[in-house]
Rosetta silent file (secondary structure, phi, psi, omega in degrees, C-alpha in Angstrom):
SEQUENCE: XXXXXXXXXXXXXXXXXXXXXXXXXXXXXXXXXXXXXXXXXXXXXXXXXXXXXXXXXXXXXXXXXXXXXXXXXXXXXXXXXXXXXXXXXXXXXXXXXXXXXXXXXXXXXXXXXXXXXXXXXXXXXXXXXXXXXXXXXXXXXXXXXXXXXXXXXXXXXXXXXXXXXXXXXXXXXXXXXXXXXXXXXXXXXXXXXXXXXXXXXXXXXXXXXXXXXXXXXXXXXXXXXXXXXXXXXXXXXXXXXXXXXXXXXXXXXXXXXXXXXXXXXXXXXXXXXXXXXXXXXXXXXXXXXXXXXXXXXXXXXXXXXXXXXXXXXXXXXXXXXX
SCORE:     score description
SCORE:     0.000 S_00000001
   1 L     0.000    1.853  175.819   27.519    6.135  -12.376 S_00000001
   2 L   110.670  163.481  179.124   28.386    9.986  -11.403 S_00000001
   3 L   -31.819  147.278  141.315   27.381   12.439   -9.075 S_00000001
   4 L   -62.705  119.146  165.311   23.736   11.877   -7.200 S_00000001
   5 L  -114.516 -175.293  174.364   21.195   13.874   -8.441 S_00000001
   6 L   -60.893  -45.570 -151.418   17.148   14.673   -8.450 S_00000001
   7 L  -110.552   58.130  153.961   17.068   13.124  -11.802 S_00000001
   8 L  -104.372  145.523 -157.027   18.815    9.750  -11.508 S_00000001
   9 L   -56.978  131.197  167.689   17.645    7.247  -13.684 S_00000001
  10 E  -128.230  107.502 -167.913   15.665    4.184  -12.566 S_00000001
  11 L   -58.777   78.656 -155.018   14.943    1.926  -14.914 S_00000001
  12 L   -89.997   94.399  175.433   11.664    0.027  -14.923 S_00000001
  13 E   -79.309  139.457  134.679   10.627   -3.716  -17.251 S_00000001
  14 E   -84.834  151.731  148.464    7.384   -4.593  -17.813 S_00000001
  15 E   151.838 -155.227 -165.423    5.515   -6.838  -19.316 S_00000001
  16 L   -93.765  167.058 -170.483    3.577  -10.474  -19.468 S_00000001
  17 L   -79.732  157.271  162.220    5.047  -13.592  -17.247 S_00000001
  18 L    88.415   -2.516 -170.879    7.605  -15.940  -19.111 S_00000001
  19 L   -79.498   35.800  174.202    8.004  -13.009  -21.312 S_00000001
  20 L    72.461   24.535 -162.545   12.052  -12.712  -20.427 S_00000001
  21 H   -95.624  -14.152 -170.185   11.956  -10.007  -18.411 S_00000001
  22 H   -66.423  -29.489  176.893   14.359  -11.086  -15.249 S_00000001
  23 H   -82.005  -18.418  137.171   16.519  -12.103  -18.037 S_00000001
  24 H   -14.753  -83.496 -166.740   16.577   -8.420  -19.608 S_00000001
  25 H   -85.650   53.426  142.390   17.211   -7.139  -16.558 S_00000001
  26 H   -96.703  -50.199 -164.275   20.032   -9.478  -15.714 S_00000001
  27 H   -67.869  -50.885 -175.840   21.772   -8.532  -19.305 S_00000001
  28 H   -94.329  -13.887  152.451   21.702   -4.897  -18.627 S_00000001
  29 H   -52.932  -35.707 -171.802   22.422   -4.908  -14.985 S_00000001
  30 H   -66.845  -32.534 -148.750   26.264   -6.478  -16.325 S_00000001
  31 H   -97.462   -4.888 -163.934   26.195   -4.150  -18.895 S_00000001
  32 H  -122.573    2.281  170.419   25.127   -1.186  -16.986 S_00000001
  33 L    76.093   46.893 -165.500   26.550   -1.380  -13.805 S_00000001
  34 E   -98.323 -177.461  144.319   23.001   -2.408  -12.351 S_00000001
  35 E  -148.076  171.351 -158.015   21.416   -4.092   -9.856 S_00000001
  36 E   -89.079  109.863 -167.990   17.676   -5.911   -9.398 S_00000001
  37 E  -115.154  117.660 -176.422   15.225   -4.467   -7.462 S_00000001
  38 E  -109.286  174.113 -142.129   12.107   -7.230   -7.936 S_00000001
  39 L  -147.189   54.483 -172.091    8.536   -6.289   -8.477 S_00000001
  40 L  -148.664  117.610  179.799    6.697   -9.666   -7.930 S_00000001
  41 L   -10.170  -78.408 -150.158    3.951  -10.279   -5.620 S_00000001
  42 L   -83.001  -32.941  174.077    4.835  -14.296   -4.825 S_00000001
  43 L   -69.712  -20.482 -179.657    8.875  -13.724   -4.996 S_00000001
  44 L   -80.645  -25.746  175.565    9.230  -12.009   -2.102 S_00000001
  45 E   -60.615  138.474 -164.052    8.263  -14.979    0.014 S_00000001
  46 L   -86.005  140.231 -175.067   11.098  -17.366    1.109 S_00000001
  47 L   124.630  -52.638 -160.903    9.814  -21.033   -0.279 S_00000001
  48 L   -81.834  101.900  174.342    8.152  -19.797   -3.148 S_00000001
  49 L  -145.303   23.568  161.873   10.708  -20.449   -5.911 S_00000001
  50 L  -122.014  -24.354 -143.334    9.968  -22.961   -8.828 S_00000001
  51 L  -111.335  -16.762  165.260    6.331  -22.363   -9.057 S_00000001
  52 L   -51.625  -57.666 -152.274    7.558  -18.606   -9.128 S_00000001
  53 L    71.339   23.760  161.621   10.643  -18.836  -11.683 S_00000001
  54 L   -31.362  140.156 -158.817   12.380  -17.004   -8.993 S_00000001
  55 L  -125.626  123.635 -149.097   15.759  -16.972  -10.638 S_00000001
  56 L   -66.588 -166.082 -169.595   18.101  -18.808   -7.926 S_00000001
  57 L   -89.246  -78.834 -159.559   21.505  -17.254   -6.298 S_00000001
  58 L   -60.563   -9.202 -169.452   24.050  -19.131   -8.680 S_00000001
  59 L  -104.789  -35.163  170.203   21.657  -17.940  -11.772 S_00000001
  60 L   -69.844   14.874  176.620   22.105  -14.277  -10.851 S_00000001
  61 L    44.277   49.459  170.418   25.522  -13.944  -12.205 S_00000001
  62 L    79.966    7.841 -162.863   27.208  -12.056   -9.053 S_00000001
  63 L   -91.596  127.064  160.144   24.003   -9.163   -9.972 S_00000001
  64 E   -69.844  138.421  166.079   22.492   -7.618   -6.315 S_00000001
  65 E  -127.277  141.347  175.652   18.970   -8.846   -6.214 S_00000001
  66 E  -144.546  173.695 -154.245   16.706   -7.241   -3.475 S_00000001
  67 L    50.944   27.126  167.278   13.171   -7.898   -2.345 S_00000001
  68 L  -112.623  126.636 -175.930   13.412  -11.620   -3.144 S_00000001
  69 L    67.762   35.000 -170.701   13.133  -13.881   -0.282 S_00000001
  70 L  -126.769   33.263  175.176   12.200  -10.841    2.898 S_00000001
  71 E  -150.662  114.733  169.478    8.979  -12.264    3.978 S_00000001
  72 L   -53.235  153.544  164.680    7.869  -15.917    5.959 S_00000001
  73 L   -35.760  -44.847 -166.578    5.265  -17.592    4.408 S_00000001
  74 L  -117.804   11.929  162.168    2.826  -16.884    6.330 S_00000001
  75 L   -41.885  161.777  136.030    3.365  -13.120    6.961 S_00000001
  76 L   -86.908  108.970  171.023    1.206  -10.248    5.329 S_00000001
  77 L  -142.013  166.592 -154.025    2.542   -7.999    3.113 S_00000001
  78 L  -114.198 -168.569  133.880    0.737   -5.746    0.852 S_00000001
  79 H    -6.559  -68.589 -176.120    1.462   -2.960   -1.253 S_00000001
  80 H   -79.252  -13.607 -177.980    1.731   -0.530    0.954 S_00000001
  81 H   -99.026  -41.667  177.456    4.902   -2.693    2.553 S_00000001
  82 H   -39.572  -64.927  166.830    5.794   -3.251   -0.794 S_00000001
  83 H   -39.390  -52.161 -161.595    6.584    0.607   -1.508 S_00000001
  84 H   -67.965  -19.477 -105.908    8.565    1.013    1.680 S_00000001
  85 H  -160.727  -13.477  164.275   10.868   -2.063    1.293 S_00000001
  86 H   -98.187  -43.288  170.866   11.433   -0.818   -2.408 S_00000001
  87 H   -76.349  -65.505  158.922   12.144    2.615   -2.048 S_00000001
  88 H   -12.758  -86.546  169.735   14.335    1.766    0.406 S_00000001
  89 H   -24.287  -65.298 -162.664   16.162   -0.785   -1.893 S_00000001
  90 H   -73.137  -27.839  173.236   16.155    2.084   -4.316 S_00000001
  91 H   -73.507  -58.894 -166.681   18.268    5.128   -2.258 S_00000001
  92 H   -61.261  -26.046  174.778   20.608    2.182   -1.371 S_00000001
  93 H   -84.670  -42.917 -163.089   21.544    1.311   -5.006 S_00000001
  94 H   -62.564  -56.529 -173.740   21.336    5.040   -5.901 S_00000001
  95 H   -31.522  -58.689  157.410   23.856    5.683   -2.993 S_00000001
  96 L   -61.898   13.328  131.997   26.094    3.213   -4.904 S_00000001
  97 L    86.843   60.484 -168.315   26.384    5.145   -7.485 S_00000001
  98 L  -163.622  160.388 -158.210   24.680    2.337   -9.362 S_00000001
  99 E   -88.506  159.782  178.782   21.367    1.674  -11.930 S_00000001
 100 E  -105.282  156.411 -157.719   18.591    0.576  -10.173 S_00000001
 101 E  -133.186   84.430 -171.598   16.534   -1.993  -12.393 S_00000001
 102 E   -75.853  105.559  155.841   12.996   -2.454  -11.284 S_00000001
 103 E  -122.615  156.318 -168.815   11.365   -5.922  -12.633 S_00000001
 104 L   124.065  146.277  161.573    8.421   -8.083  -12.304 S_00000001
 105 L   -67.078   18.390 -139.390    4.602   -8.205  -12.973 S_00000001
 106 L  -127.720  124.809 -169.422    2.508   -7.195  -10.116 S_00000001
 107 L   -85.128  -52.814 -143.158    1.036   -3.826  -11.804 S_00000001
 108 H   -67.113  -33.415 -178.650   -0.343   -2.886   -8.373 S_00000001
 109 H   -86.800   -2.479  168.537    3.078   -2.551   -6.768 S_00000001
 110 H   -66.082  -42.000  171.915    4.570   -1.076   -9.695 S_00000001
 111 H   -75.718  -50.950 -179.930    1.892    1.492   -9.275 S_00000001
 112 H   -24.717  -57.544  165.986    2.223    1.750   -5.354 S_00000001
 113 H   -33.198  -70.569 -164.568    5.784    2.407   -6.088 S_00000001
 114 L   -82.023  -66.338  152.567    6.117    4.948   -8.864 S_00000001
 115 L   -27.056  -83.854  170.365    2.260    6.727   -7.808 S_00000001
 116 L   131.295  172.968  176.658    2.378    6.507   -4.113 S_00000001
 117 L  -139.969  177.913 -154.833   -0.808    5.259   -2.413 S_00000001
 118 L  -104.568  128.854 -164.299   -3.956    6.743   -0.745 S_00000001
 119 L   -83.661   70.546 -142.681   -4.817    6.576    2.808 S_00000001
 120 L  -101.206  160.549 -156.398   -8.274    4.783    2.447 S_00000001
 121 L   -42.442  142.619  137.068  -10.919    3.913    5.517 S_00000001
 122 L   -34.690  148.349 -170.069   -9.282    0.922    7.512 S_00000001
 123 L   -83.501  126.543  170.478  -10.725   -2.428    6.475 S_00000001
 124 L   -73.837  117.509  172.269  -14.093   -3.827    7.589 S_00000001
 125 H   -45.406  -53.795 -145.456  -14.914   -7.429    8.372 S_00000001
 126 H   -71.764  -53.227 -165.026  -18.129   -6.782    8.832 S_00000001
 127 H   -77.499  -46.831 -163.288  -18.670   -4.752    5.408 S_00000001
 128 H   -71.305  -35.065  178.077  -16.215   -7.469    3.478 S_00000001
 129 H   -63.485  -52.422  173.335  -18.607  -10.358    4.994 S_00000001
 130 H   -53.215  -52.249 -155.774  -21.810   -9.040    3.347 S_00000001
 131 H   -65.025  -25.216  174.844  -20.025   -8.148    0.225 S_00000001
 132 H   -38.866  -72.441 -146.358  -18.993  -12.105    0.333 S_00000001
 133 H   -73.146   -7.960  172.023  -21.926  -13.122    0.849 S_00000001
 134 H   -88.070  -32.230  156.063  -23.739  -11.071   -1.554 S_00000001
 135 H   -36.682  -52.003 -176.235  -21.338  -12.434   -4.708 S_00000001
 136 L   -58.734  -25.491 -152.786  -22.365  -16.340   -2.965 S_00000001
 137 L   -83.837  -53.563 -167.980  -26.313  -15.076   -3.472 S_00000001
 138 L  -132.465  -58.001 -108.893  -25.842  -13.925   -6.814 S_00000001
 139 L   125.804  150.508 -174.137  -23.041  -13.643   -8.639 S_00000001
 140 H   -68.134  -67.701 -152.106  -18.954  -12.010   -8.849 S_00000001
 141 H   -39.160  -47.331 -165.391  -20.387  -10.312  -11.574 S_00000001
 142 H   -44.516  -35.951  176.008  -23.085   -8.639   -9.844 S_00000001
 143 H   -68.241  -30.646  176.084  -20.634   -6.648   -7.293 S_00000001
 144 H   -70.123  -17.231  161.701  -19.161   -5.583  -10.097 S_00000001
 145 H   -47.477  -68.163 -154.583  -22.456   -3.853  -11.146 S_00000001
 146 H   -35.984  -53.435 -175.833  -22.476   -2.782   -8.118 S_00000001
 147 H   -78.372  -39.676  166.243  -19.021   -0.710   -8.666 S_00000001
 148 H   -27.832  -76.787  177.268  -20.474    0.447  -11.800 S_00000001
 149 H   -57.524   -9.535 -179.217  -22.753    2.257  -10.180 S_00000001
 150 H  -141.188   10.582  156.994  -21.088    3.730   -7.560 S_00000001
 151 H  -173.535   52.897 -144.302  -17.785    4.302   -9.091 S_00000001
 152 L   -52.305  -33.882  171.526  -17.772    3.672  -12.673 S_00000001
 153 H   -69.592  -24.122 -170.576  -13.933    4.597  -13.310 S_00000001
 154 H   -94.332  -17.952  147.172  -12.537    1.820  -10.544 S_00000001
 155 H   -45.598  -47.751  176.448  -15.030   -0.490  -12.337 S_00000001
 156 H   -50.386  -37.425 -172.737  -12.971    0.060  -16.017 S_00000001
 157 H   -73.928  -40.825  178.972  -10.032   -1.190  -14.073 S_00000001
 158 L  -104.849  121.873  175.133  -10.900   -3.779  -12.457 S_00000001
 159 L   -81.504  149.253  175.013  -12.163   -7.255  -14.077 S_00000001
 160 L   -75.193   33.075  175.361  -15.472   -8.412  -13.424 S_00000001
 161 L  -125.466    1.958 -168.449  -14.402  -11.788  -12.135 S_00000001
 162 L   -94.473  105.440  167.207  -11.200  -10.301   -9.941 S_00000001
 163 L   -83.487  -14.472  158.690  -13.618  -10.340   -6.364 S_00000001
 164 L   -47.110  -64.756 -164.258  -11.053   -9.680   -4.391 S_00000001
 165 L   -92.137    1.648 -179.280  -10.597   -5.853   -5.590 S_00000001
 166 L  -101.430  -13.227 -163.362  -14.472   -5.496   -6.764 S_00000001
 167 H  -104.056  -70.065 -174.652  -14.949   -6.233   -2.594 S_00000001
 168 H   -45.364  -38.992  178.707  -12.112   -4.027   -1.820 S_00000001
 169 H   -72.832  -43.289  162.326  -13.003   -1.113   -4.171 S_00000001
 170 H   -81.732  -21.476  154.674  -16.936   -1.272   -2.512 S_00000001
 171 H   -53.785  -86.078 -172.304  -15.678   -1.158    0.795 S_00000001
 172 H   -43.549  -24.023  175.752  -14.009    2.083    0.718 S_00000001
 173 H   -53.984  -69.814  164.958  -16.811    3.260   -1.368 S_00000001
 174 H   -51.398  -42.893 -133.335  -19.295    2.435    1.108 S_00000001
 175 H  -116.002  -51.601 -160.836  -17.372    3.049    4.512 S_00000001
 176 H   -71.005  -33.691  159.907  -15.724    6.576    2.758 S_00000001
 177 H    82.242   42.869  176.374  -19.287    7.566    1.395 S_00000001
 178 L   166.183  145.229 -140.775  -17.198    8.643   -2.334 S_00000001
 179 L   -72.195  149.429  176.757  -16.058    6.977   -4.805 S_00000001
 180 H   -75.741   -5.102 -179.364  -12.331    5.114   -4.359 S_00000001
 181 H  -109.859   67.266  -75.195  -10.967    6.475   -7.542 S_00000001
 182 H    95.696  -69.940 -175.129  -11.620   10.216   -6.099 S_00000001
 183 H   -49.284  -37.004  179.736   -9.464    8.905   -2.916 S_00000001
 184 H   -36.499  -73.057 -168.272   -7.057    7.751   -5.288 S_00000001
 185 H   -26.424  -59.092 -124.483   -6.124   10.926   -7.114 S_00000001
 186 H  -118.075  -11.957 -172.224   -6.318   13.315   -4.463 S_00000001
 187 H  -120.344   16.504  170.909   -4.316   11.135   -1.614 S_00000001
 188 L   -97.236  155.300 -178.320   -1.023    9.557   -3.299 S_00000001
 189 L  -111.847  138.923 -172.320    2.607   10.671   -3.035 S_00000001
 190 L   -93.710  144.365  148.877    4.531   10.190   -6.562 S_00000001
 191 L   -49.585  136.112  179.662    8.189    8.639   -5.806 S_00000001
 192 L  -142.899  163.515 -177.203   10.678   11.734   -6.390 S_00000001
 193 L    91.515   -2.117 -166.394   14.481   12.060   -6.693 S_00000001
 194 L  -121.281  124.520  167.144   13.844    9.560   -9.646 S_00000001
 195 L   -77.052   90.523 -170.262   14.005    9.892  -13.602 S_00000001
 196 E   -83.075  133.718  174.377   11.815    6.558  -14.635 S_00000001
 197 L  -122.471  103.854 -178.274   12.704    5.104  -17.843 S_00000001
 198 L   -73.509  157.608 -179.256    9.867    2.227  -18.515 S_00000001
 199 E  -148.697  134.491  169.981   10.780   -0.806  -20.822 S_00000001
 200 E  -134.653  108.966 -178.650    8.029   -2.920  -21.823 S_00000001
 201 E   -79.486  139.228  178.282    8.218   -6.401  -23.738 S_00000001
 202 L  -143.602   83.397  171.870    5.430   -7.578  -25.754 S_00000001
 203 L   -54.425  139.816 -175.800    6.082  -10.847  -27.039 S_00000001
 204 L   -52.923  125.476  161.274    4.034  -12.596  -30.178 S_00000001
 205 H   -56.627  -33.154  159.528    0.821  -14.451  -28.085 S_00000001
 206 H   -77.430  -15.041  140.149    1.320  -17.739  -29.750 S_00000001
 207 H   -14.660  -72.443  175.675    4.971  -17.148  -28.692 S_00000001
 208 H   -54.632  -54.408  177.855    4.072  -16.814  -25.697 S_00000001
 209 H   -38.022  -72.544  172.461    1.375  -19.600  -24.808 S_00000001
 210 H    22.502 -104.155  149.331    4.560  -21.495  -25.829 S_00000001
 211 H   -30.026  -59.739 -172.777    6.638  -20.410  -23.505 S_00000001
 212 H   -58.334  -66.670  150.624    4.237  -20.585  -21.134 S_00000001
 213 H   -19.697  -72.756 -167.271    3.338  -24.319  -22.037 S_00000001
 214 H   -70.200  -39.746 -178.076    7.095  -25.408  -21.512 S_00000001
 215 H   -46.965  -46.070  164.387    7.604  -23.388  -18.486 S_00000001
 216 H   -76.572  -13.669  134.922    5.058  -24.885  -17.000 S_00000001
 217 H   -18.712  -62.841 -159.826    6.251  -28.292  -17.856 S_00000001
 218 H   -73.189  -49.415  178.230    9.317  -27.501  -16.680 S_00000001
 219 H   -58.780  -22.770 -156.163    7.795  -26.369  -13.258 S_00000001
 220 H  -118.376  -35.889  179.387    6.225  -29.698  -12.154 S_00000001
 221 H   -71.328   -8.575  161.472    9.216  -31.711  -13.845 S_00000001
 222 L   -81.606  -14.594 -167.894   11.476  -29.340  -10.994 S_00000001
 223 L   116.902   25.017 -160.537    9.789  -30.469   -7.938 S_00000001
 224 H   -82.688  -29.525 -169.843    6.684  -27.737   -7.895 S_00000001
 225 H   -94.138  -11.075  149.734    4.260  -30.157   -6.230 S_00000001
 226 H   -61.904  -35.762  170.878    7.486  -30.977   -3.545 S_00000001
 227 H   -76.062  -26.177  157.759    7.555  -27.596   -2.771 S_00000001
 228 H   -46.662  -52.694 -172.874    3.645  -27.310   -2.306 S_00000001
 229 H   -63.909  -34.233 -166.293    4.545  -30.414    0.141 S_00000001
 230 H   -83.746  -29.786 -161.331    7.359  -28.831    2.370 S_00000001
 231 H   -72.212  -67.132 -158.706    5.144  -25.531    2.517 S_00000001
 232 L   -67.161    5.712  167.513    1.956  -27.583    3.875 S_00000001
 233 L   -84.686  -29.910  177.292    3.890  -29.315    6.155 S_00000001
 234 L   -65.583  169.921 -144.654    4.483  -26.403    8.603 S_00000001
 235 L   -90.151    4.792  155.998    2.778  -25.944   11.304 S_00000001
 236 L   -92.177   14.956 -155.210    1.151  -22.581    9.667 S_00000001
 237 L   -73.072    4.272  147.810    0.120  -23.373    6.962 S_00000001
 238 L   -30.992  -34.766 -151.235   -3.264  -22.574    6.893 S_00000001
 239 L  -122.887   13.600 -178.783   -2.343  -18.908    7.091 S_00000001
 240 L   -93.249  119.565  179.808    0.275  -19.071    4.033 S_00000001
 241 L  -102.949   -9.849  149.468   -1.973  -17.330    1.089 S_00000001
 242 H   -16.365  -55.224 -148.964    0.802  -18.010   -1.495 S_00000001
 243 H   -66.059   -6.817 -166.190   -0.012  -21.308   -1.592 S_00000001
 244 H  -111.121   14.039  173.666   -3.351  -20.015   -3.422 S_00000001
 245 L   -73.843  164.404  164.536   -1.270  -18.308   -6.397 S_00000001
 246 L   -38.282   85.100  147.680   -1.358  -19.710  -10.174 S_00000001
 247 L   120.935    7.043  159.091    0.123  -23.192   -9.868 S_00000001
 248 H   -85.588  -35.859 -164.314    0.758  -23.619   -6.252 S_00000001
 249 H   -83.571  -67.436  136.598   -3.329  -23.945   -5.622 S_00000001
 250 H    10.424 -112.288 -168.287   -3.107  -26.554   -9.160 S_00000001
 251 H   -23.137  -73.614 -149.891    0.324  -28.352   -6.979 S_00000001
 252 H   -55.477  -60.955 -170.527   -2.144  -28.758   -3.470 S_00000001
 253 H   -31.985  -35.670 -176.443   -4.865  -30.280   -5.622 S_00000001
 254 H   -66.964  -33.815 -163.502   -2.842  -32.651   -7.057 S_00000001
 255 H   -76.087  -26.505  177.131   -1.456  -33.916   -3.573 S_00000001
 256 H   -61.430  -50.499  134.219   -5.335  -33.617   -1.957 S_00000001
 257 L   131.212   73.759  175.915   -5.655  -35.695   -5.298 S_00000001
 258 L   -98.973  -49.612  172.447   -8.619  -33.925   -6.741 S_00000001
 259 L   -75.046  157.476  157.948   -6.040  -33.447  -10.106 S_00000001
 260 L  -100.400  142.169 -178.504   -3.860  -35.756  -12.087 S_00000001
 261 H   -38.912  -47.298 -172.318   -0.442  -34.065  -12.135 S_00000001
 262 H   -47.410  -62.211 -176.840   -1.543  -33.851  -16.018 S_00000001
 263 H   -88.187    1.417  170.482   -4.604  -32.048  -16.026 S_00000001
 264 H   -98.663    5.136  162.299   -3.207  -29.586  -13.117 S_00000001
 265 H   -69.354  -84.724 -168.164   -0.470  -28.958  -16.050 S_00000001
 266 H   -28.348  -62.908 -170.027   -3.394  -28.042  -18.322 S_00000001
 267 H   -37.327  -62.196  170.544   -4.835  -26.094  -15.686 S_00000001
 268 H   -66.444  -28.658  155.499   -1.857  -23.827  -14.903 S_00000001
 269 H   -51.141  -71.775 -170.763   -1.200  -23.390  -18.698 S_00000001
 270 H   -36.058  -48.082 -146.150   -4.764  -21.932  -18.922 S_00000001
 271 H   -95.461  -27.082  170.497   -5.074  -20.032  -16.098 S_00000001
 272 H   -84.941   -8.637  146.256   -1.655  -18.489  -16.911 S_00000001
 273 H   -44.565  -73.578 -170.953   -2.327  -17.699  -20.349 S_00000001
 274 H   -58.916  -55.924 -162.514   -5.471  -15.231  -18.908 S_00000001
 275 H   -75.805  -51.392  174.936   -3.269  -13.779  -16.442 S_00000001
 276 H   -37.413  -28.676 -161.574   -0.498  -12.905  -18.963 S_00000001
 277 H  -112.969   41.103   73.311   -3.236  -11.111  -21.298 S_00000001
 278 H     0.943  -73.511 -153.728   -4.252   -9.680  -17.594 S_00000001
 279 H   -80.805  -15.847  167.079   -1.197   -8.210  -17.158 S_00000001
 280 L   -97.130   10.631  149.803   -0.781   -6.400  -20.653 S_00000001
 281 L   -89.042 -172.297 -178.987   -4.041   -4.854  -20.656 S_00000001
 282 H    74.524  -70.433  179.174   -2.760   -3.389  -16.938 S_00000001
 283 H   -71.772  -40.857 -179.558    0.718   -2.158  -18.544 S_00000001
 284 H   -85.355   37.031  164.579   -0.655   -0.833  -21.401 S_00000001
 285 H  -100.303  -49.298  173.001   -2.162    1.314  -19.526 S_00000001
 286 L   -63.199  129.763 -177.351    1.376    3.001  -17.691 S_00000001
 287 L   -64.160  149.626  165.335    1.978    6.223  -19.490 S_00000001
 288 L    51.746   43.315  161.687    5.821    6.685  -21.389 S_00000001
 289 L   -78.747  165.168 -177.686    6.519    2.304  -21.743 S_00000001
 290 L  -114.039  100.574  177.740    8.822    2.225  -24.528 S_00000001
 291 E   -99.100  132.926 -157.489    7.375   -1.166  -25.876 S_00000001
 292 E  -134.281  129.374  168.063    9.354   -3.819  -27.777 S_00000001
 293 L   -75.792  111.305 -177.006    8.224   -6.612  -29.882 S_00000001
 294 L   142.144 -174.313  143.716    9.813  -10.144  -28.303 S_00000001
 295 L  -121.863 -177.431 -136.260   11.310  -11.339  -25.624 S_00000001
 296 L   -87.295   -2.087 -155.801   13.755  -10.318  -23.145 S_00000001
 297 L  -113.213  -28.431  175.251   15.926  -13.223  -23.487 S_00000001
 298 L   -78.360  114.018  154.857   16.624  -12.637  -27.171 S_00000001
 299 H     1.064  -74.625 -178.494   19.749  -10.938  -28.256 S_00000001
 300 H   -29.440  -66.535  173.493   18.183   -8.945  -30.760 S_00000001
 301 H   -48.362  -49.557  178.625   15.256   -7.628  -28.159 S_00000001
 302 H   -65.375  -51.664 -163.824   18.780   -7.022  -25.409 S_00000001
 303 H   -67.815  -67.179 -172.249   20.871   -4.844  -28.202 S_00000001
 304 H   -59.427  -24.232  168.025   17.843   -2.638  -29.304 S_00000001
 305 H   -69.685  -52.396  179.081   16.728   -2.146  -25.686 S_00000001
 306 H   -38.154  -35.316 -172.328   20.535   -1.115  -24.387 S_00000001
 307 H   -62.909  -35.908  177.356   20.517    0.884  -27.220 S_00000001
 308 H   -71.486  -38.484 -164.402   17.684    2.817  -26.351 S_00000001
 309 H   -83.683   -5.816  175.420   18.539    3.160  -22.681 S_00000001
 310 H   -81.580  -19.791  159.035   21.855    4.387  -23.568 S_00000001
 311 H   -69.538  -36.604  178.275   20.394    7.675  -25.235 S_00000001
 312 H   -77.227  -36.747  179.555   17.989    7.931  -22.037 S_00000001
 313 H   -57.469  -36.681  165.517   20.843    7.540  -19.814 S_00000001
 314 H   -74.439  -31.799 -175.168   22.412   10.600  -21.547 S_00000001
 315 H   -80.214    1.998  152.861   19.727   12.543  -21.508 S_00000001
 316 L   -76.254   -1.565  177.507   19.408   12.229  -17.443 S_00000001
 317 L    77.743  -14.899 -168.833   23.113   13.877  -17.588 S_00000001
 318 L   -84.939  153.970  163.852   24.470   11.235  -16.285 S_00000001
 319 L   -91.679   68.566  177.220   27.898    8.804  -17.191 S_00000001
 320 L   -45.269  151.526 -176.921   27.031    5.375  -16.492 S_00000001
 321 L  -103.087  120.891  172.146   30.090    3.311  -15.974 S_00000001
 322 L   -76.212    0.000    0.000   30.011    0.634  -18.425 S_00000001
């Protein structure tokens, strides 16, 4: 692709799951001399891959994929590992004179990435244990009051049923003594040496459900509640938190046999409908997507995106080699 510069282009997809985007950025790595850098919570762990749609080794068409498969099961990794283990990834494809293609849903590490992230109190048991226990007393919603009140912008952001990040967001509040979207601002490092060109898909919603519908079909008729099975057989498996993502926690139930494979179908349709309209209130939020009506898989939706990125690519100075 030409000299290295400050400004070389990294290409970012967005958008809701099943909405086509691995297959996007499959189309325009061939055409663009790319490779994959992914940007999905549950893919980097080795195991998780039907209940994913992790798109296997013989399915990548000869395309580098990185950050897929670099973590056991029952590791931690966050965000903040997330960044380092990407930016990385990305000076080795720039070094290769080659585009780097950023894809996947997980908002937070898109922002970790491209933002940088803030160096917030270390995490309390002690503090996370009340906040539990005050959500068991009364309500999710209520901590989310809570964050209203004591930091009304990281409330807008956060829904008032996600308890995880309504816990996480009143910790630092409380332990930092100031609000966590104040820490935010003032303590992240932006990614640099990089031109970002966002791509966003926004596929028709009964389109989607669709999709979503077969896909998930499709998931349980591959083996998704065998793969639930091999993961709970090791001897760690207690400590694997995967296993509690959007159709792997659906796949245990069935085998505890609190579900019929049938209604943990239903289930995982449902719950991934709400995360899909999750995840585009989230993106439509990142400043400069270029947003395209479809999906990624359709021909039309590939030629008008290339098209576009081939006018961004010039305007970064650069010759991609086609």
């Amino acid at each position: 692709m030409g000299t290295i510069t400050q400004n070389y282009p990294l290409l970012v997809i967005v958008g809701p799951t099943a909405a086509g985007k691995s297959a996007l950025a499959m189309a325009l790595a061939l055409r663009w001399n790319g490779e994959v850098i992914n940007c999905d919570s549950v893919q980097v762990y080795r195991g998780f891959d039907i209940g994913t749609g992790k798109v296997s080794p013989p399915a990548r068409q000869g395309i580098p994929h990185h950050l897929l498969d670099i973590v056991e099961p029952s590791q931690t990794f966050n965000a903040g590992d997330y960044r380092r283990e990407a930016i990385r990834a990305l000076y080795e494809v720039r070094e290769r004179g080659r585009l780097p293609i950023v894809v996947g849903g997980t908002g937070l590490y898109l922002r970790a990435l491209l933002l940088g992230l803030f160096e917030g109190p270390e995490r309390s048991e002690g503090v996370r244990e009340r906040l539990s226990q005050m959500a068991k007393r009364h309500s999710r919603e209520f901590l989310h009051r809570m964050l209203v009140r004591m930091d009304r912008k990281a409330a807008g952001r956060i829904h008032p049923r996600d308890t995880p990040k309504i816990i996480r967001a009143l910790e630092v509040c409380l332990l930092a003594r100031q609000p966590i979207t104040d820490m935010h601002e003032r303590g992240r490092s932006a990614l640099e040496g990089f031109h970002v060109l966002k791509v966003g898909l926004n596929p028709h919603r009964a389109q989607l459900a669709e999709r979503i519908a077969l896909r998930t079909e499709e998931m349980f008729r591959s083996g998704l509640v065998g793969e639930v099975r091999d993961m709970l057989k090791r001897r760690d498996a207690e400590r694997i938190k995967p296993l509690g993502a959007i159709g792997y926690r659906e796949a245990r139930a069935v085998l505890a046999g609190e579900l019929t494979e049938a209604e943990a179908i239903r289930r995982v349709q449902t719950a991934t409908r709400q995360y899909a309209k999750r995840q585009m209130t989230w993106f439509r939020r990142e400043k400069d997507v270029e947003w395209f009506e479809g999906f990624g898989d359709d021909a039309t939706i590939d030629r008008r995106i290339s098209d576009w990125l081939a006018g961004r690519l010039q305007d970064t100075n650069r010759k991609p080699r086609r």
